[in-house]
NUNULUM-107715 format. One record per residue: residue number from 1; x, y, z of N, C-alpha, C in turn; residue in three letters. Coordinates in steps of 0.05 Angstrom, whole numbers, plus 5000, padded with zeros to 4 digits. Each point is the difference from the previous one (the first is absolute). Layout:
REM residues N
   i   nx   ny   nz  cax  cay  caz   cx   cy   cz  aa
 NUM    X    Y    Z    X    Y    Z    X    Y    Z ALA
...
This chain:
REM residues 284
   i   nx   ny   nz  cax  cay  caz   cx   cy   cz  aa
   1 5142 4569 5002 5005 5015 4976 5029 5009 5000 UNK
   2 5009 4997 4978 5029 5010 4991 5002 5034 5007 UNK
   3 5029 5002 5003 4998 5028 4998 5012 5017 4983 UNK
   4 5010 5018 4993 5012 5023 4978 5020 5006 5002 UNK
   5 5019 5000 4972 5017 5013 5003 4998 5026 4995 UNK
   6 5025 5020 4992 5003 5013 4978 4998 5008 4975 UNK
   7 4990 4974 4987 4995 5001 4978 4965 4999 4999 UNK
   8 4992 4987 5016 4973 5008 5005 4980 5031 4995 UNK
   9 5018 5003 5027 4992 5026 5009 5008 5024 4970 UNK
  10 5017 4993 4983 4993 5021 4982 4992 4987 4978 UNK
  11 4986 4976 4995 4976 4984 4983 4979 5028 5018 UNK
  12 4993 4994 5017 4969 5004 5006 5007 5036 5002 UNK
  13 5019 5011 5007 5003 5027 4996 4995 5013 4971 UNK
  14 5006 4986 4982 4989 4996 4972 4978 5001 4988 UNK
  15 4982 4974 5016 4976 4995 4995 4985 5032 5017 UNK
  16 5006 5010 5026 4993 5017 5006 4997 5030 4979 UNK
  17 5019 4995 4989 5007 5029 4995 4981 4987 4967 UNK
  18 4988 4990 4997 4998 4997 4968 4962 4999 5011 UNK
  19 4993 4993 5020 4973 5003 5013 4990 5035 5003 UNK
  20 5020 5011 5014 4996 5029 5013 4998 5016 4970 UNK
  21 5016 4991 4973 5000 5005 4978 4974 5006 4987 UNK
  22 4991 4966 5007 4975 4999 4984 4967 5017 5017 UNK
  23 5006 4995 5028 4978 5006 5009 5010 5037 5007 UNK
  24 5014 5016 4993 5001 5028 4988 4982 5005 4973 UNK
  25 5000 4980 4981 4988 5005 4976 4976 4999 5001 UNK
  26 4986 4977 5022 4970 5004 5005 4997 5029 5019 UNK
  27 5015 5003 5018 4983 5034 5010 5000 5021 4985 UNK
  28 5020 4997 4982 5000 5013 4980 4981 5011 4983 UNK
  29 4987 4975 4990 4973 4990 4996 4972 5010 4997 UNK
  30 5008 5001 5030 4970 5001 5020 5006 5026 5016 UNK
  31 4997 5029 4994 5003 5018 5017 4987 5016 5020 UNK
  32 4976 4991 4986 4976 5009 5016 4987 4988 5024 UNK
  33 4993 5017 5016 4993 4983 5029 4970 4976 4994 UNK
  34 4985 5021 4977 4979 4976 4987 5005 4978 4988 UNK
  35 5017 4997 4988 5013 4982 4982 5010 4981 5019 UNK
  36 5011 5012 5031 5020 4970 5013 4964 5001 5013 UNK
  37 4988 5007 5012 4981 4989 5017 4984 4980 4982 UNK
  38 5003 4985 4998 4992 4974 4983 5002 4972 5013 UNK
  39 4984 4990 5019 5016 4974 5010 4985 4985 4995 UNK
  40 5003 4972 5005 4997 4967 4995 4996 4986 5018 UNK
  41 4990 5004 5024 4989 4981 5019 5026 5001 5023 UNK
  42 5002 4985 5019 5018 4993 5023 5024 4979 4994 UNK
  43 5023 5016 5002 5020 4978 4998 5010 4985 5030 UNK
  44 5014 4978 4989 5007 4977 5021 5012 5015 5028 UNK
  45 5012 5019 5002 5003 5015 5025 4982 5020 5009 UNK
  46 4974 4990 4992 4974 5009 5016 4989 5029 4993 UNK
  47 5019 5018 4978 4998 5033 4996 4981 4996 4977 UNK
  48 4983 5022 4988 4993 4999 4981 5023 5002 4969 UNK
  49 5000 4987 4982 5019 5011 4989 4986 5020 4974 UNK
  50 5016 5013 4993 5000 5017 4975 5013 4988 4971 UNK
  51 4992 5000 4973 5003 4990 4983 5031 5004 4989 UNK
  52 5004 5021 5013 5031 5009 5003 5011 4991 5015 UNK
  53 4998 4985 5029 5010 4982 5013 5001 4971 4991 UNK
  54 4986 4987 4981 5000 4984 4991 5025 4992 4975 UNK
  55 4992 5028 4983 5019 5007 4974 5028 4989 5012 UNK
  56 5010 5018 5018 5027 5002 5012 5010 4984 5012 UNK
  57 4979 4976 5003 5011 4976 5027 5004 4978 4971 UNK
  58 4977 5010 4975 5015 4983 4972 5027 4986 4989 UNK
  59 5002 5038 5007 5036 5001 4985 5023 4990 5019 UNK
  60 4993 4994 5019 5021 4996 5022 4996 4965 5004 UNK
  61 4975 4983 4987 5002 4978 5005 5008 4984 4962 UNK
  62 4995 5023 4981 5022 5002 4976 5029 4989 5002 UNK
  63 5008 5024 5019 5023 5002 4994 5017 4969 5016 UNK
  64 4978 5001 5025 5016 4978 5010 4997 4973 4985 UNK
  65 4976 4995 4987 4996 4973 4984 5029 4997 4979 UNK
  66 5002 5021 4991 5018 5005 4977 5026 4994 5014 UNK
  67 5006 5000 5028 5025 4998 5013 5001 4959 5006 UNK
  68 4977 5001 5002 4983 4964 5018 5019 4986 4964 UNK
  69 4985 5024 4982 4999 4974 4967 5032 4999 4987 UNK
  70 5010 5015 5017 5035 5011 4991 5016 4985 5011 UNK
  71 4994 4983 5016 5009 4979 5025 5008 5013 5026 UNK
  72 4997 5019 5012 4988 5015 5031 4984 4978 5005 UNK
  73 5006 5005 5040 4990 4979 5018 4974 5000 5001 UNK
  74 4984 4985 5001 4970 4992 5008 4987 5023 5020 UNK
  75 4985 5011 5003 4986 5017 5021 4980 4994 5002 UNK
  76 4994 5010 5027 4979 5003 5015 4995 5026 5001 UNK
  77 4982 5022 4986 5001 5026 4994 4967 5004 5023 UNK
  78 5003 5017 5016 4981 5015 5019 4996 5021 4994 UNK
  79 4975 5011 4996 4995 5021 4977 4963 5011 5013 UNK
  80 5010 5030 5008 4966 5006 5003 4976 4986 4991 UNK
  81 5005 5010 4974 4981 4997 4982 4985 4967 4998 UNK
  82 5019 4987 4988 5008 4968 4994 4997 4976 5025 UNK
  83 5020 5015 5021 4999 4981 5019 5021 4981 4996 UNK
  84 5004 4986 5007 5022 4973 5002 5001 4984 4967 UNK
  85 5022 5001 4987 5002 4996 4982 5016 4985 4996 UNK
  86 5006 4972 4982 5024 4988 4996 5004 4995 4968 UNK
  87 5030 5008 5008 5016 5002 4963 5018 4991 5002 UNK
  88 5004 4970 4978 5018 4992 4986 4996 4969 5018 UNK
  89 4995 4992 5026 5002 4975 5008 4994 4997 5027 UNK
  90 4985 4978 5011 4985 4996 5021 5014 5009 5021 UNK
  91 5026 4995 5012 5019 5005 5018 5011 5025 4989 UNK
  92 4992 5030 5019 5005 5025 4988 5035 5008 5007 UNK
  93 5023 5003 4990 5027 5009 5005 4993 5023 5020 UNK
  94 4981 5019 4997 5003 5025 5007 4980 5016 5004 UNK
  95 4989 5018 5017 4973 5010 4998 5004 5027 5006 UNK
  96 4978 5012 4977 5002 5024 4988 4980 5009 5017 UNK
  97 5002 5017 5013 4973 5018 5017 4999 5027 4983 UNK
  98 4979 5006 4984 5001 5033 4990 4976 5021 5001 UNK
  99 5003 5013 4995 4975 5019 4999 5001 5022 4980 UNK
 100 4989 4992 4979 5006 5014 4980 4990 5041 4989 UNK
 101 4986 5000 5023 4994 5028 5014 5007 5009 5024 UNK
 102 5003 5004 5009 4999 5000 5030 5000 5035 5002 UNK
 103 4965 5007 5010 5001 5025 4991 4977 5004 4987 UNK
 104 4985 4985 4999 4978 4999 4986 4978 5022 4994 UNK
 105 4994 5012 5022 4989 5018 5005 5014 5030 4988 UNK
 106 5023 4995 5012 5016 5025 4984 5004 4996 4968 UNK
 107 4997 4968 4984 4996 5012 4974 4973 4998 4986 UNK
 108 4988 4986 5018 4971 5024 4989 4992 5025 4995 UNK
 109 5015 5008 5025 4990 5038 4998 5018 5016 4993 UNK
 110 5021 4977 4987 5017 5009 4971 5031 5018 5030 UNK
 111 4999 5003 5015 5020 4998 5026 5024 4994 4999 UNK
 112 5026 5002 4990 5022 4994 4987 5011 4980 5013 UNK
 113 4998 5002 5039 5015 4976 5010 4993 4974 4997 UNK
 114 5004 4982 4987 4990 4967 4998 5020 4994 4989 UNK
 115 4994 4969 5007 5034 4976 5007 4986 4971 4980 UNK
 116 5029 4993 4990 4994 4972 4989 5019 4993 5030 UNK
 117 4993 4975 5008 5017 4993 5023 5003 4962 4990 UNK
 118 5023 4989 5005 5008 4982 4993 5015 4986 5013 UNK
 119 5005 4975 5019 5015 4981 5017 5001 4982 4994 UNK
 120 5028 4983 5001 5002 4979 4988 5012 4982 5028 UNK
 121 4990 4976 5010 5006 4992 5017 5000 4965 5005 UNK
 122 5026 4990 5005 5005 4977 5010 4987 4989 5022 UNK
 123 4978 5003 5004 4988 4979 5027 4967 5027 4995 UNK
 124 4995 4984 5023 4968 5014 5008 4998 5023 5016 UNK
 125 5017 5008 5009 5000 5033 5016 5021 5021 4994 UNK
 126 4992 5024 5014 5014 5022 4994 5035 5002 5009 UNK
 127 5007 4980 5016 5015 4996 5007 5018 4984 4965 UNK
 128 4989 4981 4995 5006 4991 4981 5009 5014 4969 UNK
 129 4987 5031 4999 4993 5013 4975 5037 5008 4994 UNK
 130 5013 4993 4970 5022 5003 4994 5006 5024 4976 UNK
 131 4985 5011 4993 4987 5021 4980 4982 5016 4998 UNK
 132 5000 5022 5006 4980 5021 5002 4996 5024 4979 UNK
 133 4981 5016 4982 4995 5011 4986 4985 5012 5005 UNK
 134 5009 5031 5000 4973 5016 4999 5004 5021 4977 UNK
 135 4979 5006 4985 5005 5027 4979 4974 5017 5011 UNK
 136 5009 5026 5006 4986 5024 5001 4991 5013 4977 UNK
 137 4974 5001 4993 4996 5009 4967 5005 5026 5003 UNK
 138 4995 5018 5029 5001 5030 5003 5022 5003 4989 UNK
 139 5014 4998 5026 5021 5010 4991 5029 4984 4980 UNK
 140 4987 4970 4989 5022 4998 4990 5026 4989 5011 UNK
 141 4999 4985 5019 5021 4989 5028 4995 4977 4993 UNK
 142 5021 4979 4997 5001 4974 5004 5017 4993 5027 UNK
 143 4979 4987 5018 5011 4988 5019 5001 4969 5004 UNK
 144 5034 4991 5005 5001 4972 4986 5030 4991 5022 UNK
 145 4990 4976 5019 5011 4989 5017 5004 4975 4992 UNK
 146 5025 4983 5012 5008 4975 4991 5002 4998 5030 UNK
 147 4994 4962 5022 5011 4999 5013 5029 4993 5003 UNK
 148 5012 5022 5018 5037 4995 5011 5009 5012 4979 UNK
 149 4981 5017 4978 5019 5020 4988 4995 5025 4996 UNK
 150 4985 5009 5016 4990 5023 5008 4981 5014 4990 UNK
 151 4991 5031 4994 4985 5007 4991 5006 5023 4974 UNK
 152 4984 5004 4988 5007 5020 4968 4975 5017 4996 UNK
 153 5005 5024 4990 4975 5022 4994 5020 5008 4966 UNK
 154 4973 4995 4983 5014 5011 4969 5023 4978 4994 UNK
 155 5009 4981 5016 5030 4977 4990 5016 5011 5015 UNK
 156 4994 5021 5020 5031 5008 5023 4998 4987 5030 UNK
 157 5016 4999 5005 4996 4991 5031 4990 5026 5019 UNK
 158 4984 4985 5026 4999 5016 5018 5011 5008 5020 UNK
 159 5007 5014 5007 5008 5020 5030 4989 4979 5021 UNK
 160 5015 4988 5010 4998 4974 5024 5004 5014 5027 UNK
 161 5011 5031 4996 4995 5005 5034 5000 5031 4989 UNK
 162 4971 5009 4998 4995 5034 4995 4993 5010 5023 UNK
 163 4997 5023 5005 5001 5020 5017 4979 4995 5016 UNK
 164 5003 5002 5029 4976 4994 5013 4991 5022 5014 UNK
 165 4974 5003 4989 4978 5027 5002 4978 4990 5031 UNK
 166 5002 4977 4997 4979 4998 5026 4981 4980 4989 UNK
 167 4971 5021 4991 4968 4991 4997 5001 5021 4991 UNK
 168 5010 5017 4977 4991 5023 4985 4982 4990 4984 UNK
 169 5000 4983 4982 4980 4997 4986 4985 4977 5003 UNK
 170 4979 4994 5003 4990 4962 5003 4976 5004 4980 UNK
 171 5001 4976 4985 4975 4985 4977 4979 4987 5018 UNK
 172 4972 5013 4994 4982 4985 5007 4982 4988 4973 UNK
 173 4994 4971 5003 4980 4987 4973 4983 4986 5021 UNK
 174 4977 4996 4978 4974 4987 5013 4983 5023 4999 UNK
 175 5003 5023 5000 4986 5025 5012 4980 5019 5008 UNK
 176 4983 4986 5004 4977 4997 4999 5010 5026 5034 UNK
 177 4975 5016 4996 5004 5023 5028 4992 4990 5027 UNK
 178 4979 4972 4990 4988 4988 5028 5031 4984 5015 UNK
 179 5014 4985 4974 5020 4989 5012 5025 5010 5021 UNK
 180 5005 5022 4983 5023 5014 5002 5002 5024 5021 UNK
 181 4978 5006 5007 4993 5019 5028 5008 4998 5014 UNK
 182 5003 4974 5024 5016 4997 5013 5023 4994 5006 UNK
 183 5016 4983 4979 5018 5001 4985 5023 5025 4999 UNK
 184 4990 5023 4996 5013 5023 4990 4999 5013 5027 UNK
 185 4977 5000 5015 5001 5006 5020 5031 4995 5023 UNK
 186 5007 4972 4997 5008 4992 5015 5032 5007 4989 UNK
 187 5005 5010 4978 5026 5001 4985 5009 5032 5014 UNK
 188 4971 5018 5002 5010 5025 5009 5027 5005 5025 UNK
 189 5015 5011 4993 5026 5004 5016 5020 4991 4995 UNK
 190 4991 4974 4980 5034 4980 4994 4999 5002 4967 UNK
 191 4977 5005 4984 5001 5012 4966 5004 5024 4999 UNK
 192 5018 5013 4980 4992 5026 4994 4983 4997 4980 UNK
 193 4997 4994 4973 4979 4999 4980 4991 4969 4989 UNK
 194 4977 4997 4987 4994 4983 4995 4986 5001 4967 UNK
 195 5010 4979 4993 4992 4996 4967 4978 4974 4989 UNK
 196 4984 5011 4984 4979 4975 4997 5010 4995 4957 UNK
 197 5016 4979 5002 5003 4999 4969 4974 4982 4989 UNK
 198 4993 4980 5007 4972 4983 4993 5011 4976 4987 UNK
 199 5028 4990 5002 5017 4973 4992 5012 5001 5023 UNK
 200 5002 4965 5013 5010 4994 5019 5028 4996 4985 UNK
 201 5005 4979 4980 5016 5005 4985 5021 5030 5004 UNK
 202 4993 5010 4983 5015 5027 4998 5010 5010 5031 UNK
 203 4987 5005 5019 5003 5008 5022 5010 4982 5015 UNK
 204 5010 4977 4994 5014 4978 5021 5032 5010 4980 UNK
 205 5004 5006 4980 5014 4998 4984 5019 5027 5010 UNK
 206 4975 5021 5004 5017 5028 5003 5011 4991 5037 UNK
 207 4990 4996 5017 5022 4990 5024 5022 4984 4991 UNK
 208 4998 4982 4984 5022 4992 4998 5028 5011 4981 UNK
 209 4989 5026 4991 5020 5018 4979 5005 5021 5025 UNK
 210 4979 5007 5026 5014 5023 5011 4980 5016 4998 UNK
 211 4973 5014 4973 4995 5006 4994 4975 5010 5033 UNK
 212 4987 4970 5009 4984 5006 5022 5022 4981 5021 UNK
 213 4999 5012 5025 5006 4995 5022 4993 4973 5011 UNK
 214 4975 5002 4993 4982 4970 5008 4974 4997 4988 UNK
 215 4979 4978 5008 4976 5005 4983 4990 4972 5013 UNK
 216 4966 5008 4994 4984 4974 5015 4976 4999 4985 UNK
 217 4984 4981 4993 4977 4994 4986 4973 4996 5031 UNK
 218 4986 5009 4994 4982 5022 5022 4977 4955 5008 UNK
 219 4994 4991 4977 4988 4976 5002 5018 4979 4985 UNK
 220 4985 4974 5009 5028 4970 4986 5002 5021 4970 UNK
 221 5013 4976 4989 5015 5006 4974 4997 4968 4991 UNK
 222 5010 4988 4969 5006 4984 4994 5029 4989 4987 UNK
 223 5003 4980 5003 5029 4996 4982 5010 5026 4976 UNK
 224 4985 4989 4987 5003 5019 4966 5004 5023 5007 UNK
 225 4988 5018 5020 5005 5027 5009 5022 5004 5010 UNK
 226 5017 4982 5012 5029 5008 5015 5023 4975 4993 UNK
 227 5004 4981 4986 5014 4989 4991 5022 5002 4999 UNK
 228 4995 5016 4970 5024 5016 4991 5019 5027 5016 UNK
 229 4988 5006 5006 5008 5029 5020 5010 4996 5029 UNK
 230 4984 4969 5006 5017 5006 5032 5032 4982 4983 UNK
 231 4997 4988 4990 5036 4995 5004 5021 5027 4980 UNK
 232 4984 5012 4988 5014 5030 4989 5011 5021 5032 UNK
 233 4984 4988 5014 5001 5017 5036 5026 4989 5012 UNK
 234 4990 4973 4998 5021 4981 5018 5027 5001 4990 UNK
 235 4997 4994 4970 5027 5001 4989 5015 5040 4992 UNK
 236 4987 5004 5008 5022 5029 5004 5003 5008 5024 UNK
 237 4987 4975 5028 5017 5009 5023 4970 5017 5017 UNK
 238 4975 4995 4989 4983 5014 5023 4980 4966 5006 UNK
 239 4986 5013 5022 4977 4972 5014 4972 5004 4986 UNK
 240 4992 4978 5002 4972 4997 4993 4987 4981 5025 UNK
 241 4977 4999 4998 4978 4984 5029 4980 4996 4976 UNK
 242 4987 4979 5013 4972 4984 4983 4992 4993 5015 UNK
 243 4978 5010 5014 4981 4998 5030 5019 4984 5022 UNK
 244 5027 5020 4996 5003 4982 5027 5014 4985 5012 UNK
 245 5000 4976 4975 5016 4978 4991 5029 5000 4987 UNK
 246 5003 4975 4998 5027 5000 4981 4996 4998 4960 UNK
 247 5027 5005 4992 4983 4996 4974 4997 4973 4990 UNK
 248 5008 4984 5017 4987 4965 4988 4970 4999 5011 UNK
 249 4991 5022 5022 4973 4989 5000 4976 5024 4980 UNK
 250 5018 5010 4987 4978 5018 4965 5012 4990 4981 UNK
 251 4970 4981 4992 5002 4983 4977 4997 5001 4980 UNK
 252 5005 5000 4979 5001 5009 4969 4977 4991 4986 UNK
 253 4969 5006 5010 4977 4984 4984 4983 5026 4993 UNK
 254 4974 4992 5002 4989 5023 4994 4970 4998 5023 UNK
 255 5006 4987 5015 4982 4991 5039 5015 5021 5009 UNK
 256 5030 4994 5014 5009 5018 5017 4992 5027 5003 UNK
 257 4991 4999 5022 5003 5052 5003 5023 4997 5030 UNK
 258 5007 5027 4988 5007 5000 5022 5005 5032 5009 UNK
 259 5011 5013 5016 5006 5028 4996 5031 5000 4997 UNK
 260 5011 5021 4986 5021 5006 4987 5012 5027 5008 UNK
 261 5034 5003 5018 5004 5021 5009 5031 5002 4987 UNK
 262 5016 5021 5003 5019 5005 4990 5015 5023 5008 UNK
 263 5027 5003 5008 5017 5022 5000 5039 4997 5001 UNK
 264 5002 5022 4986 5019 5001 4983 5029 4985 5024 UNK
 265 4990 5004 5029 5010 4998 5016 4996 4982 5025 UNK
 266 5013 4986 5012 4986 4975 5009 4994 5015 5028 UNK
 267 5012 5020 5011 4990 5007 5022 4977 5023 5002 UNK
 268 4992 5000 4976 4973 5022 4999 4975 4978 4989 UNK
 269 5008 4975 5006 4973 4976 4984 4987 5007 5020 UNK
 270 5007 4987 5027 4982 5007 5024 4975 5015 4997 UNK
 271 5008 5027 4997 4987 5025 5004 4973 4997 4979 UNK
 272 5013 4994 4983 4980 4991 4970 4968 4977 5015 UNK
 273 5014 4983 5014 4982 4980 5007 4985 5007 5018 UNK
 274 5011 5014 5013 4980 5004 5024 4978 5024 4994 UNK
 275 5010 5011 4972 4976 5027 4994 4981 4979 4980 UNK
 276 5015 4972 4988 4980 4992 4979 4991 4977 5021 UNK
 277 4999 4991 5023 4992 4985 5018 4970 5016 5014 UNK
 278 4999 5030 4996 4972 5013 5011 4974 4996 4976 UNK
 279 5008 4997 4981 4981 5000 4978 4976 4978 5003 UNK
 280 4975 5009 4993 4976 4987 5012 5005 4973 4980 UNK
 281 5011 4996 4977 5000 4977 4984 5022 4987 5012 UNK
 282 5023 5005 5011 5022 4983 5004 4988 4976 5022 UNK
 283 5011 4983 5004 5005 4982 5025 5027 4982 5007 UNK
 284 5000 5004 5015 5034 4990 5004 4997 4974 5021 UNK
C-alpha cells in the first residue's frame, strides 16, 4: 500500500471533521437513555450493536464513499459494525480501521465521554497507521496525529516534553471490578489516582496530551479501539505496548485482541505492565 502525504492527511482531516459534524446531529437527536437503548443484533466485532451504533458507522462510510467517488484512493475500511469493507477497487491504496462509537455504553446511558475514533493506515499493522483521529463528544477535543508530524488537540500542537508528575493519574478501560481488582491492587504505591473514562480511545488520547500519566485496558482490546490513539501517544513523544509485542505484530483486522497499555512516559510503561500483567483476563 501507498503511503500519505500532506495533502492526504488534511483530505481525511476533513472528511473527519465533517463525520464528528454529522454524527453530533444524531445525539442530538436521540437524548434519552430510552431512545439510544435500541439495538439490532451483533456487529462484526462480536459486541452487540445499538441502532445508534449502526446510524454513526453510516455516516462515516458516506463520507468516505463520497471521497472513493471524488477520485480518493481505494480502501479497505475495518469497521465494528460492517467488518472489512472494500471501496472503490479490488487492490485497497489504504485501510481505514474505525469505530464509529467507541464508548458505547457511555452513549447509551446518555454519559458524555464517547469517541468517533479513526486510522488511516498504509500496510496491515499498528506500526503501519499514518493518521489518527479522535473526537471527544464530551468534551469537544479533537485529537488528530499525522505520522513524522506530530500531534494536535483543537488544530494546535502538543507539548512533546510536559512536566513529569510520576503515576499521578493512570486510565483504566475494560472495567469490569472482577477484572480490575487485582490490577489496582498492584498499582498501589506507584499511582496516586485513578480514572475510569469508558473510551479506550479518549483515554489513550489523554496520555498522550499529558492529561493521564499512563493507562491500561484491564482485558484484549481490538484494532478499532486503539488505532487511532496509540499513534496520537507515539507521535507526541509517549510509549504504547500491545501485549507485549511490537507494533508490526497488532494487526489492523477485526480477529486480533490484544491488551493495550500506555504512558505519557517511557520510563513509567514498565510499571503500567506489570500492574496490567496481574489481571485475571490478561496473559502474556
Amino acid at each position: 500500500m501507498a503511503g500519505m502525504d500532506s495533502t492526504d492527511s488534511a483530505a481525511w482531516l476533513d472528511l473527519c471533521r465533517r463525520v464528528v459534524a454529522r454524527q453530533g446531529a444524531l445525539f442530538l437527536a436521540e437524548r434519552g437513555i430510552g431512545a439510544r437503548t435500541e439495538y439490532e443484533g451483533r456487529g462484526e466485532g462480536g459486541d452487540m450493536s445499538l441502532v445508534l451504533d449502526r446510524r454513526c458507522e453510516d455516516v462515516v462510510f458516506e463520507e468516505m464513499e463520497r471521497m472513493v467517488a471524488a477520485g480518493g484512493p481505494s480502501l479497505l475500511a475495518i469497521s465494528e459494525e460492517r467488518g472489512e469493507v472494500t471501496l472503490g477497487g479490488s487492490e485497497p491504496a489504504l485501510r481505514v480501521v474505525i469505530d464509529p462509537i467507541d464508548g458505547s455504553l457511555n452513549v447509551r446511558r446518555t454519559i458524555p465521554s464517547h469517541s468517533l475514533s479513526i486510522a488511516v493506515a498504509s500496510g496491515e499493522t499498528m506500526a503501519d497507521v499514518e493518521f489518527g483521529f479522535v473526537h471527544d463528544f464530551g468534551a469537544a477535543d479533537e485529537f488528530a496525529a499525522t505520522s513524522g508530524a506530530g500531534s494536535t488537540l483543537n488544530g494546535l500542537p502538543v507539548d512533546t516534553d510536559p512536566p513529569d508528575h510520576g503515576l499521578e493519574v493512570v486510565g483504566i478501560e475494560s472495567a469490569e471490578p472482577g477484572w480490575v481488582g487485582p490490577s489496582i491492587a498492584a498499582l498501589e504505591g506507584s499511582a496516586y489516582r485513578l480514572r475510569v473514562v469508558g473510551s479506550i480511545a479518549i483515554t489513550m488520547s489523554y496520555v498522550g496530551l499529558g492529561r493521564f500519566d499512563g493507562m491500561f485496558s484491564a482485558r484484549p482490546c481490538r484494532s478499532v479501539d486503539a488505532a487511532a490513539s496509540q499513534l496520537f501517544v507515539r507521535e507526541a513523544g509517549g510509549a504504547v505496548d500491545f501485549g507485549g509485542g511490537q507494533l508490526v505484530d497488532a494487526k489492523l483486522d477485526l480477529e486480533a485482541r490484544f491488551t493495550v497499555a500506555a504512558a505519557r512516559r517511557g520510563e513509567h510503561l514498565q510499571t503500567i505492565l506489570d500492574a496490567q500483567a496481574t489481571g485475571p483476563a490478561v496473559s502474556r
